[in-house]
C-alpha positions as CSV (number, residue, x, y, z in Angstrom):
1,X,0.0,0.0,0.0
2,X,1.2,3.2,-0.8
3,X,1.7,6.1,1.8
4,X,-1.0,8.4,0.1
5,X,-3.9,5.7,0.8
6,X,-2.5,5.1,3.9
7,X,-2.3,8.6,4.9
8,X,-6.2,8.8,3.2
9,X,-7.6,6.3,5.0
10,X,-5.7,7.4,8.3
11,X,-7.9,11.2,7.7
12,X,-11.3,9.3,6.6
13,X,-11.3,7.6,9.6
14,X,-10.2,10.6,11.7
15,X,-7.2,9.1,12.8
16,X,-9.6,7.2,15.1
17,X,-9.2,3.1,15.4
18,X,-12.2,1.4,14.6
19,X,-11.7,-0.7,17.4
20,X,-10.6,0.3,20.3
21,X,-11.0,4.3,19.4
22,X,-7.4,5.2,20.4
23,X,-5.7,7.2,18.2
24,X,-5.1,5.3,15.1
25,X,-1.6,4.6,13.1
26,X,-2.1,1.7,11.2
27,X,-3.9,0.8,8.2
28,X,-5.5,-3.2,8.8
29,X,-6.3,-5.2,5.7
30,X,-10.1,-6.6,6.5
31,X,-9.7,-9.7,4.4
32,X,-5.9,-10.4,4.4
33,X,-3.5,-9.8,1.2
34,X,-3.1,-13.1,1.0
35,X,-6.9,-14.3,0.4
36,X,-7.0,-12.3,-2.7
37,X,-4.2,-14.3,-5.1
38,X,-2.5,-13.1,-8.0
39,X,-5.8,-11.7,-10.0
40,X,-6.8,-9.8,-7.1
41,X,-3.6,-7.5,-6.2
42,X,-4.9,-4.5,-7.0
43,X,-7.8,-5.2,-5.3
44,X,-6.1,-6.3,-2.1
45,X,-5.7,-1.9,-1.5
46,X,-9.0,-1.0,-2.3
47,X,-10.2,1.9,-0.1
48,X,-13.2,-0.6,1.0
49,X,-11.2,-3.3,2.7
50,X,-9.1,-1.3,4.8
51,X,-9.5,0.0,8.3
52,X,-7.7,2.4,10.9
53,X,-6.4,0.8,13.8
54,X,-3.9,1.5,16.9
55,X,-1.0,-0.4,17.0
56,X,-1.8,-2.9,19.8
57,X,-5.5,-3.4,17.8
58,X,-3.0,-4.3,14.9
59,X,-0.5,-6.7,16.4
60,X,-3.7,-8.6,17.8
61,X,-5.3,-8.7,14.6
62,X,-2.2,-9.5,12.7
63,X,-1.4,-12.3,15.3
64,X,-4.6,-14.6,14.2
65,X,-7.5,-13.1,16.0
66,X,-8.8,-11.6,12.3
67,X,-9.4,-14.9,10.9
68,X,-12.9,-16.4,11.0
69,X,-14.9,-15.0,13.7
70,X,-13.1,-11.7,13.9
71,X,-13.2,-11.3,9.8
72,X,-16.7,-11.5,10.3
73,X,-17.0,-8.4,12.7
74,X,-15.3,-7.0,10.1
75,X,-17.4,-7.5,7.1
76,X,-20.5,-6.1,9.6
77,X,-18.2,-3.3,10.2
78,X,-18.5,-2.5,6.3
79,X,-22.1,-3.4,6.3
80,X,-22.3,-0.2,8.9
81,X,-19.4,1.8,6.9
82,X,-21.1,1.2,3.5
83,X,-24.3,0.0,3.9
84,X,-23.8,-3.4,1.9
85,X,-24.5,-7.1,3.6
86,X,-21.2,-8.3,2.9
87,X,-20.0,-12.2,2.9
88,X,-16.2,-12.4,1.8
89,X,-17.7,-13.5,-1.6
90,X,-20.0,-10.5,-1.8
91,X,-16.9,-7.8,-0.5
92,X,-14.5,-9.7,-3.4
93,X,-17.9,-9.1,-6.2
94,X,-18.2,-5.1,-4.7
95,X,-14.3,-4.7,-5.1
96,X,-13.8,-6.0,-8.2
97,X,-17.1,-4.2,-10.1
């Protein structure tokens, strides 16, 4: 990810973590890099599957905690953010119309 849509996302969330509401200085992929594969890259960044969170919200979500249950408070999170009723296949259809 680049350091402009980093630094975007950072403002559009109000430097706020979505989590914990500490002050935010990450940027947290919702469904990990790695789920999307080689056709998906430039997907992976899309404004839509990325979150602010503080560092300790991070390092918990990076160590594990994301997958499964907590990737599904995730997707409701969009469903508040955007509106949609996202499943990982429905966020993957959004991202790549």
């Amino acid at each position: 990810m680049n350091a402009d849509l980093r630094l975007w996302i950072l403002q559009r969330d109000h430097w706020l973590c979505l989590e914990s509401g500490h002050l935010a200085t990450t940027v947290h992929h919702i469904i990990p890099r790695s789920r999307y594969g080689k056709k998906g890259q430039g997907l992976r960044d899309d404004e839509r599957n990325l979150i602010s969170l503080c560092e300790d919200c991070h390092l918990y979500k990076d160590g594990g905690a994301h997958r499964t249950l907590k990737r599904k408070e995730h997707l409701l999170l969009l469903h508040g953010r955007y509106g949609y009723k996202y499943d990982e296949l429905r966020i993957l259809e959004v991202l790549n119309a």
